[in-house]
Backbone as numpy.savetxt, mean C-alpha at the origin, in Angstrom:
# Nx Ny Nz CAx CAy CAz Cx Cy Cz
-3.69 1.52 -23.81 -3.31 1.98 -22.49 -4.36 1.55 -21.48
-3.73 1.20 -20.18 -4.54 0.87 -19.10 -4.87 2.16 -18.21
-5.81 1.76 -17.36 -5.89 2.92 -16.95 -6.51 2.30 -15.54
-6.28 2.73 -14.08 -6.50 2.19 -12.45 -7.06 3.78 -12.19
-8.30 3.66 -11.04 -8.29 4.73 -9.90 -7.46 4.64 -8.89
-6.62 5.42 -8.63 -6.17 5.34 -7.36 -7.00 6.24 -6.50
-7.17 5.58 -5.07 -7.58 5.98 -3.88 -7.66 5.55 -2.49
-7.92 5.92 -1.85 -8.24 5.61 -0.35 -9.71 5.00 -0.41
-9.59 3.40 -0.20 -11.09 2.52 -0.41 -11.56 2.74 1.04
-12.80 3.38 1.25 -13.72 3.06 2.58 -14.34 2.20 2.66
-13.74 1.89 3.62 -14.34 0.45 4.79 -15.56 0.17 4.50
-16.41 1.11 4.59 -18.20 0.61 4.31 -18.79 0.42 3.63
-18.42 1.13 2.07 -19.05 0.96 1.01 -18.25 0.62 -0.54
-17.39 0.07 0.04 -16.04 -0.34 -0.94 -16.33 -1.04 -2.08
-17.74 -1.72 -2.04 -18.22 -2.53 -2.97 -18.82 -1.55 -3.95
-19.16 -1.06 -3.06 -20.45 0.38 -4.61 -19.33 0.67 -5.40
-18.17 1.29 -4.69 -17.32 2.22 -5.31 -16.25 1.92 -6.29
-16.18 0.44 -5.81 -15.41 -0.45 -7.13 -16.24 -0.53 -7.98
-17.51 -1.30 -7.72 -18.44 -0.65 -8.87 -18.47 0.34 -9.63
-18.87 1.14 -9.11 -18.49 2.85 -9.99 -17.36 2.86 -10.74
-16.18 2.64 -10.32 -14.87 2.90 -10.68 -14.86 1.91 -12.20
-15.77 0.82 -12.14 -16.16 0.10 -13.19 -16.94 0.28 -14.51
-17.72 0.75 -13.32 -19.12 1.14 -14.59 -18.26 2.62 -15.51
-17.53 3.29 -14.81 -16.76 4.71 -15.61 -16.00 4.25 -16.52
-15.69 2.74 -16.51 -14.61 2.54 -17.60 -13.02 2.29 -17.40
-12.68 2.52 -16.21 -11.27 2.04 -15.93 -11.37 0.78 -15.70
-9.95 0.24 -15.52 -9.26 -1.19 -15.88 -8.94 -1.47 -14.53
-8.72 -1.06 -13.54 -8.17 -0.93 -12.42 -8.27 -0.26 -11.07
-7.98 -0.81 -10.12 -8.13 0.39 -9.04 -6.90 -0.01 -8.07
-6.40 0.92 -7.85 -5.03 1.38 -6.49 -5.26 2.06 -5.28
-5.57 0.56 -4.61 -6.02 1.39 -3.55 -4.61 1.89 -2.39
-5.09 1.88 -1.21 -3.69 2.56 -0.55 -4.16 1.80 0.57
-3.30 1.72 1.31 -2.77 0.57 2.82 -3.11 2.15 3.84
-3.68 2.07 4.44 -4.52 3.06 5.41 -5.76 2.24 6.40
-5.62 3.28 7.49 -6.07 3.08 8.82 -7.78 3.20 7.89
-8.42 4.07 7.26 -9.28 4.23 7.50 -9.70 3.65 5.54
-8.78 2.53 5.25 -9.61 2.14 4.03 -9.52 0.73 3.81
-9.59 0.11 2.61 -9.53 -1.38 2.22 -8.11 -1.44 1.24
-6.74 -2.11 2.15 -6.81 -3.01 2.92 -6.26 -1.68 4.14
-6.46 -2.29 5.20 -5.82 -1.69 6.81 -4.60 -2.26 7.36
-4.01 -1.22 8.10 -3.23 -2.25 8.96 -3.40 -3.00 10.07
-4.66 -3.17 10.29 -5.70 -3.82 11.54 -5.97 -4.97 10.79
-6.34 -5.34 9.59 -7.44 -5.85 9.04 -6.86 -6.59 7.50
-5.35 -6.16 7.35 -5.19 -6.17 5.63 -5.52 -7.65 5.39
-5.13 -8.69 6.08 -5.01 -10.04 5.55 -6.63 -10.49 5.19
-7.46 -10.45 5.57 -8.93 -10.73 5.37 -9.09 -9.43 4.13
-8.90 -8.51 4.63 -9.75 -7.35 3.54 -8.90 -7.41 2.43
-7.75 -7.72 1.89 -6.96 -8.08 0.76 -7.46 -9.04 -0.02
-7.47 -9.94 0.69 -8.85 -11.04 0.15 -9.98 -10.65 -0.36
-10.91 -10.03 0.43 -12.41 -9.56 -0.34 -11.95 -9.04 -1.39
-11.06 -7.68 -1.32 -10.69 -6.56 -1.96 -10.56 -7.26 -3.37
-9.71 -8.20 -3.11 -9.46 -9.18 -4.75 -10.33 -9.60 -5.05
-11.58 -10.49 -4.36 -12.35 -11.39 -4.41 -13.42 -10.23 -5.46
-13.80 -9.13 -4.86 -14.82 -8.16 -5.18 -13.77 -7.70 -6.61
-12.75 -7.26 -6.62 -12.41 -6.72 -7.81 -12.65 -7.22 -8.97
-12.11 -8.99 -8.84 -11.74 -10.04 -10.04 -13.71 -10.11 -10.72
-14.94 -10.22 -9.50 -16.17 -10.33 -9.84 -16.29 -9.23 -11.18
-15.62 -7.47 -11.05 -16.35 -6.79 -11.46 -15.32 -6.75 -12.56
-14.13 -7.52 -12.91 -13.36 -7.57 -14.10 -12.33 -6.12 -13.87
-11.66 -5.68 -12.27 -11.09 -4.99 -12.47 -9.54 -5.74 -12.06
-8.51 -5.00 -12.22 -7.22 -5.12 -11.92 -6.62 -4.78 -10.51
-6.16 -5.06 -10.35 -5.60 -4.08 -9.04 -3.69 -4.04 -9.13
-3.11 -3.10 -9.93 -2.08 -3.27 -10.76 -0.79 -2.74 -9.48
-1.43 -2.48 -8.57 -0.28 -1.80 -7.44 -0.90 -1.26 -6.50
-0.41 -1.09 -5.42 -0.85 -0.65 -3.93 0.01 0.46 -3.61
-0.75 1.54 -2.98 -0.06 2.82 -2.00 0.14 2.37 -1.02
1.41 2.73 0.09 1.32 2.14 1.52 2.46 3.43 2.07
2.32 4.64 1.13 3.09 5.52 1.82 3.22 6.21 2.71
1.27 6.83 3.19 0.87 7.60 3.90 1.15 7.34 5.45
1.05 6.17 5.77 1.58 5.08 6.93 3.11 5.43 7.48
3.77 4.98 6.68 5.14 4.78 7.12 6.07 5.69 6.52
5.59 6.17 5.46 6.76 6.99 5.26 7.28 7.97 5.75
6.66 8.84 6.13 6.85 10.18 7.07 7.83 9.30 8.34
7.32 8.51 8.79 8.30 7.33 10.44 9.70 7.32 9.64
9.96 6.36 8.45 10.66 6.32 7.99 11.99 7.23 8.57
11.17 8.73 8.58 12.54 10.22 8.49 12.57 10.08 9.88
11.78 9.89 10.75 11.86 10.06 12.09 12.94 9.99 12.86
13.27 10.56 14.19 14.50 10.51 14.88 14.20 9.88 15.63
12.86 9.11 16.74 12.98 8.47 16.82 12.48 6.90 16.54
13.50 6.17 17.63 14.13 4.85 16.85 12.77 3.99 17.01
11.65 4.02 17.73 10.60 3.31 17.94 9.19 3.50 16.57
9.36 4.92 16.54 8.74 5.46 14.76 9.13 5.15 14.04
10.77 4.51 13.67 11.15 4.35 12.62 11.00 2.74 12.49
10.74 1.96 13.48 10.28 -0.09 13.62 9.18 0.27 13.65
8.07 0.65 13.89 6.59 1.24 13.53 6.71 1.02 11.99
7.78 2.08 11.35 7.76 2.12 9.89 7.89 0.82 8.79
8.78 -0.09 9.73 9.44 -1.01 9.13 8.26 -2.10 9.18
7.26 -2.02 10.34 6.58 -3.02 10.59 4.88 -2.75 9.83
4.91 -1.37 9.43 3.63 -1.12 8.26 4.32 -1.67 6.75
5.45 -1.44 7.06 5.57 -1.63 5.41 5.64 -3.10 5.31
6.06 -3.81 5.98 5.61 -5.16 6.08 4.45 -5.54 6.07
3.41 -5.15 6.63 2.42 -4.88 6.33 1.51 -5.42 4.97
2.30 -3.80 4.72 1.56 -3.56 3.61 1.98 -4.26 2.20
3.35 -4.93 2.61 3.77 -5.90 1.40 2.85 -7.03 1.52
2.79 -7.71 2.85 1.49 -8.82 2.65 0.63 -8.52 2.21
-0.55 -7.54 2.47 -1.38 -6.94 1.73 -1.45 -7.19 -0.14
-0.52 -6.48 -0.32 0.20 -6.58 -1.79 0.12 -7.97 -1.95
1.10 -8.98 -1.23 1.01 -10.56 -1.53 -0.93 -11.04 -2.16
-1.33 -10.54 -0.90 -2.76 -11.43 -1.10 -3.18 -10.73 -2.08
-3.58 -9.72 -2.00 -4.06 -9.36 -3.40 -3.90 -9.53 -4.70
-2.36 -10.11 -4.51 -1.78 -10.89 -6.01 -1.04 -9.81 -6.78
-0.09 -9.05 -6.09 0.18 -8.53 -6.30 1.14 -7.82 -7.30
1.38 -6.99 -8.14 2.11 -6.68 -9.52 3.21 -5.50 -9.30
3.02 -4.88 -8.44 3.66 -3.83 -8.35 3.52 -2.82 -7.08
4.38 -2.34 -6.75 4.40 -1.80 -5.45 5.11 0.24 -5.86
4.73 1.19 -5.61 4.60 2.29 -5.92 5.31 2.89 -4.52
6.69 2.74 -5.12 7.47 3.85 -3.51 7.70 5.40 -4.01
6.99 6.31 -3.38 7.21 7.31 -3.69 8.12 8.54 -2.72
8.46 9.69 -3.00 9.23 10.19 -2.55 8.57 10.63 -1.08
9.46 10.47 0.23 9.25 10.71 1.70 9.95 12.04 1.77
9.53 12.40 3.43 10.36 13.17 4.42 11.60 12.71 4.85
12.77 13.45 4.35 14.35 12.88 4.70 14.78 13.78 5.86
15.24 13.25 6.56 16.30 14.47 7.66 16.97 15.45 6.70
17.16 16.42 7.48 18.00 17.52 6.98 19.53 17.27 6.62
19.66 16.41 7.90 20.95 16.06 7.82 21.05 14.43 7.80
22.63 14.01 7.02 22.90 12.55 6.68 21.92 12.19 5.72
20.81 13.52 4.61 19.88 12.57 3.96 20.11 11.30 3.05
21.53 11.86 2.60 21.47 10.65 1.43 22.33 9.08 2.48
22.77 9.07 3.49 22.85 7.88 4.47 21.77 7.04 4.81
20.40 8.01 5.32 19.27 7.72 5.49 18.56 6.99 4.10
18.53 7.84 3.24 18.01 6.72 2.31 18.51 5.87 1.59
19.92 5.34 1.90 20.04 4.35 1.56 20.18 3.14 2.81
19.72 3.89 4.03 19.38 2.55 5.04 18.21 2.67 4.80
17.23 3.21 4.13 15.78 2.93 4.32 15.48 2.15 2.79
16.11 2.50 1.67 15.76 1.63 0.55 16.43 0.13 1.33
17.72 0.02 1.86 18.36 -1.43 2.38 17.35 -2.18 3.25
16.58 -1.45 3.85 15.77 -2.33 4.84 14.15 -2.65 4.21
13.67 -1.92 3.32 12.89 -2.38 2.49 13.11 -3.63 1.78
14.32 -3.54 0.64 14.48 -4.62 0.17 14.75 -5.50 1.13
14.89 -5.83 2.32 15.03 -6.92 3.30 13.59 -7.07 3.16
12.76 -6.32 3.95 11.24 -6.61 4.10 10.43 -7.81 2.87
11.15 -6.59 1.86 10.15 -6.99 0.22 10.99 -8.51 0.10
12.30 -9.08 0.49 12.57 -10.33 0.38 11.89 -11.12 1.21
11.86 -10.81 2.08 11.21 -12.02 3.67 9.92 -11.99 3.12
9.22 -10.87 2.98 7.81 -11.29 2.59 6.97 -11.75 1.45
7.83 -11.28 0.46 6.81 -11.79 -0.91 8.32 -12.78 -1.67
């Protein structure tokens, strides 16, 4: 069995902490698509890069990416400008995924409207798989 940390990587010291996450013995690390970690949505295309570059040095994996905290909550949103916000992190965060070389992508369960939920998520799984085609 394999085994990844998942977490929220900080910007400043991302190198120690893959380290650590190394020296403890896991195979892997999952990080998450966030404002305040490695990769960003300011920043993912360069920091996806290191992120790999630094992982592959210390012999770790990087077996899948979080990118829920971002967009998913927009996703449920009513409005229509939060919900292309949503569409345009998760794009995002699929490039992200691309550069990093990516294996797997981790959609987990969101905020649905009260009402029309099951309409809503199946325009929001439909427009993903558009995204996840155009981009990777």
């Amino acid at each position: 069995m394999k085994t990844a940390f998942s977490l929220v990587l900080p910007t400043v010291d991302y190198p120690e902490l893959l380290a650590a996450v190394a020296e403890a013995g896991f195979d892997g690390v999952e990080p998450t698509f966030h404002p305040n970690g490695i990769p960003s949505p300011e920043r993912f295309r360069d920091e996806a890069t290191a992120l790999r570059k630094e992982s592959d040095r210390l012999g770790l994996t990087i077996p899948s990416l979080r990118g829920g905290p971002l967009f998913w909550p927009l996703f449920g949103s009513a409005n229509p400008k939060d919900r292309r916000r949503a569409v345009e992190l998760a794009r995002q965060a699929l490039e992200a995924l691309k550069d990093i070389g990516y294996n797997s992508w981790l959609s987990a369960e969101f905020p649905l409207p009260e009402t029309g939920r099951q309409e809503f998520l199946k325009e929001t799984v439909k427009q993903l798989r558009q995204i996840w085609s155009g981009t990777i």
